[in-house]
C-alpha positions in Angstrom: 122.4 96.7 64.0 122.8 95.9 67.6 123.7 99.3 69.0 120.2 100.4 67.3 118.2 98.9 70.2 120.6 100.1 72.7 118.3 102.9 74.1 119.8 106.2 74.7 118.7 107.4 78.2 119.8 108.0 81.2 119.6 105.0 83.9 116.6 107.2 86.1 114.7 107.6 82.6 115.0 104.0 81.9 114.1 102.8 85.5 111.1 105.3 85.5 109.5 103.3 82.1 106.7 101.2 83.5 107.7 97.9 81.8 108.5 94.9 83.8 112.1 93.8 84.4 113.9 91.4 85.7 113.7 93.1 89.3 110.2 93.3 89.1 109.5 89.6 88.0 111.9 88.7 90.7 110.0 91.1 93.3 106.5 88.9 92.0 108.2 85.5 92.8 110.0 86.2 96.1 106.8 88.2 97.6 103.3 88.2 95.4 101.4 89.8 93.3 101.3 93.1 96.0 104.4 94.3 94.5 103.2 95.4 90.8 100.8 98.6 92.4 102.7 98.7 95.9 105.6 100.6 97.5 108.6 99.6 95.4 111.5 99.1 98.0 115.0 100.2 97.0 118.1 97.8 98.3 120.8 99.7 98.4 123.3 97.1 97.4 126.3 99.6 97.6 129.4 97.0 97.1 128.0 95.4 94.1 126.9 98.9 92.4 130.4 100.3 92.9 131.9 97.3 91.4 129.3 97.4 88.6 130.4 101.0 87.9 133.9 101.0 88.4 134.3 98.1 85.8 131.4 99.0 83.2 131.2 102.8 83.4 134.4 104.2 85.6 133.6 107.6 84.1 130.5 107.6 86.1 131.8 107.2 89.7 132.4 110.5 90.8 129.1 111.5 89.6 127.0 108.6 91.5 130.0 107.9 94.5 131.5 109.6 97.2 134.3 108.1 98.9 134.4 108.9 103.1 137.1 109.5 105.0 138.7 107.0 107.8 137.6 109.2 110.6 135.9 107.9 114.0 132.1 107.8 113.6 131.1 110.9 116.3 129.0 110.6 118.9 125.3 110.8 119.1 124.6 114.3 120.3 127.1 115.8 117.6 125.8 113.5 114.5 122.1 114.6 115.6 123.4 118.2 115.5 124.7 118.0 112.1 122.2 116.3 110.7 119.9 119.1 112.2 122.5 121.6 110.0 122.3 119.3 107.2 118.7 118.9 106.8 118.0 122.7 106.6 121.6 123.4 104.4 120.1 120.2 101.8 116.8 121.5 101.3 115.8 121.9 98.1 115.3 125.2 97.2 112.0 126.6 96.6 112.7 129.6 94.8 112.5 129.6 90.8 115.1 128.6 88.7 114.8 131.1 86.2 114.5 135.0 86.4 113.8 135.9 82.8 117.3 136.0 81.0 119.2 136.0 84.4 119.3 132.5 86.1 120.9 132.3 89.7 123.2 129.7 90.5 122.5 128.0 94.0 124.6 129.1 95.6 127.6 126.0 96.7 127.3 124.8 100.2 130.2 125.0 102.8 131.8 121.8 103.9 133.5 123.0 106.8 131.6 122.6 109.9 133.0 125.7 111.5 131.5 127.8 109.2 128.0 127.0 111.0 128.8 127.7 114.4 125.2 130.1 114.7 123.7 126.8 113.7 125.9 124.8 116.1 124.5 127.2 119.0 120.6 127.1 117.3 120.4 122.9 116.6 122.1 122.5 120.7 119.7 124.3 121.9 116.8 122.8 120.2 118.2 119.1 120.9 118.6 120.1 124.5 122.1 119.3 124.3 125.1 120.6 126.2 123.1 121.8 128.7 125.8 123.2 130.5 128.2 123.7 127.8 129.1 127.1 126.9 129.2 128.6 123.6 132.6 128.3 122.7 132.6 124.7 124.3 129.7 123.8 122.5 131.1 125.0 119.0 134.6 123.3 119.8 133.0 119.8 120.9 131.1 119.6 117.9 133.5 120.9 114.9 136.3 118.7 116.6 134.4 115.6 116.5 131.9 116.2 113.6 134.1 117.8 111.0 134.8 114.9 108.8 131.1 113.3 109.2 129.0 116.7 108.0 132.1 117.0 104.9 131.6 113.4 103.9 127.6 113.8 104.1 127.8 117.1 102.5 129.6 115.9 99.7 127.8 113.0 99.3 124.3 114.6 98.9 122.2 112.9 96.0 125.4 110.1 96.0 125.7 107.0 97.6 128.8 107.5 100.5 130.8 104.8 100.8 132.8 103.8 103.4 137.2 103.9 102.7 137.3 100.7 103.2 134.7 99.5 101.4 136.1 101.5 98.7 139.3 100.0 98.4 137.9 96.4 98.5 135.5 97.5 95.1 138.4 98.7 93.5 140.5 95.4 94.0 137.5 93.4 92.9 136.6 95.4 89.8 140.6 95.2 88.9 140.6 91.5 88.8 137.5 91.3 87.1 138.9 94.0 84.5 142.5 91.9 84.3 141.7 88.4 85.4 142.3 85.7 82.6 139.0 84.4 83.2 137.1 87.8 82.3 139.4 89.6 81.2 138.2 89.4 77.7 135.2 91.3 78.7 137.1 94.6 78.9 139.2 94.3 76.2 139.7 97.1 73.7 140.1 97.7 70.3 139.4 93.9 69.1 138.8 93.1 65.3 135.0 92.6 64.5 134.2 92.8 68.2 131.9 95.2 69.9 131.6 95.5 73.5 128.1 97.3 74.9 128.3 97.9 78.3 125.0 98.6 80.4 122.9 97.9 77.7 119.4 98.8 78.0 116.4 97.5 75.7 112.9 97.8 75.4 111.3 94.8 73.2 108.7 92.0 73.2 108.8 88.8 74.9 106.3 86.2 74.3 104.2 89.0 73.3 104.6 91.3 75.8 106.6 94.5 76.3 109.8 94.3 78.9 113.0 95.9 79.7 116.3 95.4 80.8 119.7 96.4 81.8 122.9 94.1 81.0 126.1 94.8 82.3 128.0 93.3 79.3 127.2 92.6 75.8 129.9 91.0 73.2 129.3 90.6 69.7 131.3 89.1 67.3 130.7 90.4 63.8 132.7 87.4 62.2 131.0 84.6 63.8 127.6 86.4 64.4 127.4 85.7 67.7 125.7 87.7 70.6 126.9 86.5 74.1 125.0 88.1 76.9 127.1 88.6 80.3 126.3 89.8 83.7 128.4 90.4 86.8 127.1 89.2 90.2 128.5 89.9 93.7 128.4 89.1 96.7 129.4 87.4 100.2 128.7 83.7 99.7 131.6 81.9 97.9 131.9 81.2 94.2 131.2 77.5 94.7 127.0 78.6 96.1 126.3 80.7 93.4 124.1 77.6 92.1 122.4 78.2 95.5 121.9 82.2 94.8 121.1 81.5 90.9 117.7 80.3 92.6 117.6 81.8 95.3 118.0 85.6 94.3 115.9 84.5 90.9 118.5 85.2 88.8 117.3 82.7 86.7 114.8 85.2 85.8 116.8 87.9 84.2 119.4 85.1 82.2 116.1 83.7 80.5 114.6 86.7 80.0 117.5 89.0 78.7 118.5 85.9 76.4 114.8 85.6 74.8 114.5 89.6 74.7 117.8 89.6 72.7 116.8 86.9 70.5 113.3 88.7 69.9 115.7 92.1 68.7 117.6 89.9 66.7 114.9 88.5 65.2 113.0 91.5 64.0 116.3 93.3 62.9 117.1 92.5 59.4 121.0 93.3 59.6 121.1 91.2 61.9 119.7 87.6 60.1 122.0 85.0 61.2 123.0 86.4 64.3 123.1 83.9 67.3 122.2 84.9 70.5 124.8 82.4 73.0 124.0 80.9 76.6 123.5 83.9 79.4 126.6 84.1 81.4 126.9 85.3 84.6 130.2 86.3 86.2 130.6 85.8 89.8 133.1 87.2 92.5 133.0 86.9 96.2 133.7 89.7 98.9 135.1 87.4 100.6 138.0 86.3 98.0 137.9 89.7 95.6 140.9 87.8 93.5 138.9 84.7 92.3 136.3 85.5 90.0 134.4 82.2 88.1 132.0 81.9 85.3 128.7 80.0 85.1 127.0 79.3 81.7 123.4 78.4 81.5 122.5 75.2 79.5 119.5 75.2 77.2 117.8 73.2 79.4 118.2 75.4 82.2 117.0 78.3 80.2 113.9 76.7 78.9 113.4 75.8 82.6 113.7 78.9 83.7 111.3 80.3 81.1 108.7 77.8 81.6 108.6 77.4 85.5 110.5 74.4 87.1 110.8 72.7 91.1 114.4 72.1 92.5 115.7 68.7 93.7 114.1 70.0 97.6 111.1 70.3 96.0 110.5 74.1 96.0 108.6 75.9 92.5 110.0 78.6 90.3 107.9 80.2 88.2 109.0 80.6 84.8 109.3 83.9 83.0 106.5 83.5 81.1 104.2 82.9 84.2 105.8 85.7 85.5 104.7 88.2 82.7 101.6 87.0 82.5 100.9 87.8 86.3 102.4 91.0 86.2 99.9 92.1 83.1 96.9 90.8 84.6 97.7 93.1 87.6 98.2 95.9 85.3 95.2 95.0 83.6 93.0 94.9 86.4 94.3 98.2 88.1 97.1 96.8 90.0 95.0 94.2 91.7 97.0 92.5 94.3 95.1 88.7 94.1 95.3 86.1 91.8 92.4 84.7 90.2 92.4 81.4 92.1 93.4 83.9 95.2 90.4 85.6 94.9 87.9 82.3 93.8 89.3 80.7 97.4 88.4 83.8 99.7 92.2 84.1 100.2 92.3 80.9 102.0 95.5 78.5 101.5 95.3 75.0 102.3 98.1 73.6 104.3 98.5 70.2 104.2 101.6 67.7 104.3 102.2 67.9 100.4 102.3 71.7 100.5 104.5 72.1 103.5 107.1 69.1 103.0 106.7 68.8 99.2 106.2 64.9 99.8 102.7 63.8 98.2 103.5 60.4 99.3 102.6 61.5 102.8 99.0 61.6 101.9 99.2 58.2 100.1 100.5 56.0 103.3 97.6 57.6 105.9 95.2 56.2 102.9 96.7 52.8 103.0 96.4 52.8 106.6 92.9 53.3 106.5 92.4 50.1 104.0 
């Protein structure tokens, strides 16, 4: 069944499998071909990732989150000297985890800044500091001020810190999403013949070749045999532009090619003949209006657009999934070469003429009829 292709991993295992995804396909579109062997870059898209977990795995925040407190931000000489404590009281330690049948627990770090005050003294003088600060004024300056920053950042180590009130505007969000009449659905529990998969990761073919994914939601409906793919977006432009971002941030990418990945498990799982995979939907809510979430279904058309390459109505191309894949493997199969073919057969020389800047061929067309 469906759950049988679910893979059971954790998120770092499943973003460590070198398969391409939908952020990788995006990556190829938006920047080239550089992207496949290069220096992957991380965005840390905090707002959106705590609304993701909050809604689809709330027993996971604590472990990934850590909410700050409302104090004032300090000033620069005290952050530099506890980030000087911090770096030293965060190091990984070296020494070996295991001591025959004994194992020693690390031992758990302080969060109270005035438990450092030798360090205080040490990081001061090494800054060049408080020059002429005493001791005592030096300790007192920097606990008063810095005591909520160094808690908040030694609590947060290996999580993502996020601001109070940042933290209250993902909760409201994810609790409209989770009781909204519009999505509500999505969260329900308990429902006859209905299961609900939430992050649900896979590892199958498309046209042929091997890809991954991650999908926030994934109903199925045992009665009807139907397999609706779902997928919550954020962000700060308003509901009515997310036809604007659907391009724009390729999202296009991942509904076409999490719809044809679930289609291809469908396909090659017998209990699951007659099983339709539905339209990709993608659930939208704005930061700025966290109470108005809408929903935005993707035609067939659209999806065999978006799998086959298309241009928009300003004239701009969109490679299609299948394109995508096919660049991404020849990289891979030509140790991560950065160059396309016809990149490399022109010297890395682009021609820049009217019809690739303004999308107009027509341009080309008149200067020829003025030369008749």
């Amino acid at each position: 069944m469906i759950e049988d292709h679910n893979l059971s991993m954790k998120e770092g295992d499943y973003r460590d499998l070198d398969i391409p995804s939908y952020s990788m396909l995006s990556s190829i579109s938006k920047q080239g071909l550089d992207v496949v062997g290069g220096v992957k870059q991380s965005f840390n898209l905090k707002f959106g990732s705590l609304v993701d977990c909050m809604c689809f795995e709330p027993e996971r925040v604590d472990e990934l989150f850590t909410r700050g407190s409302n104090a004032k931000a300090p000033t620069q000489n005290v952050r530099v000297i506890c980030d000087a404590i911090l770096s030293v009281i965060n190091k990984p330690s070296t020494a070996p985890s295991n001591n025959g049948p004994f194992v020693r627990k690390a031992p758990k770090k302080v969060v109270t800044l005035s438990s450092y005050s030798a360090q205080i003294i040490v990081a001061a003088k090494s800054l060049k500091v408080y020059t002429s600060y005493n001791d005592a004024k030096i300790i007192n300056t920097v606990v008063k001020a810095g005591s909520d920053y160094f808690k908040d950042k030694v609590e947060s180590f290996g999580k993502n810190l996020i601001k109070n009130e940042m933290w209250e505007h993902a909760a409201a969000t994810a609790n409209t999403l989770i009781t909204h009449r519009f999505t509500a659905k999505f969260f329900a529990k308990g429902l006859k013949d209905v299961q609900i998969f939430y992050q649900y990761k896979f590892d199958t073919i498309v046209d042929g070749r091997r890809v991954k994914g991650m999908l926030d939601c994934l109903v199925v409906n045992h009665k009807y045999k139907l397999i609706i793919p779902v997928d919550l977006k954020t962000g700060e432009s308003p509901c009515k532009e997310f036809p604007i971002l659907y391009t724009m941030h390729r999202y296009y990418i991942q509904g076409a090619l999490y719809r044809e990945a679930l289609k291809s498990i469908v396909d090659n799982d017998f209990e699951l003949h007659g099983y339709t995979v539905k339209e990709f939907e993608f659930v939208y809510i704005s930061k700025l209006n966290p109470n108005r979430p809408m929903r935005f279904l993707v035609s067939e058309d659209m999806h065999q657009l978006a799998l086959n390459g298309f241009t928009d109505r300003h004239g701009v191309k969109y490679e299609g999934v299948y394109e995508l894949l096919d660049l991404y493997y020849y990289s891979k199969e030509n140790d991560d070469i950065d160059y396309t073919q016809d990149q490399i057969d022109c010297e890395g020389l682009v021609l820049m003429d009217a019809e690739t800047i303004t999308g107009n061929n027509n341009l080309n067309n008149t200067e020829d009829e003025a030369n008749i």
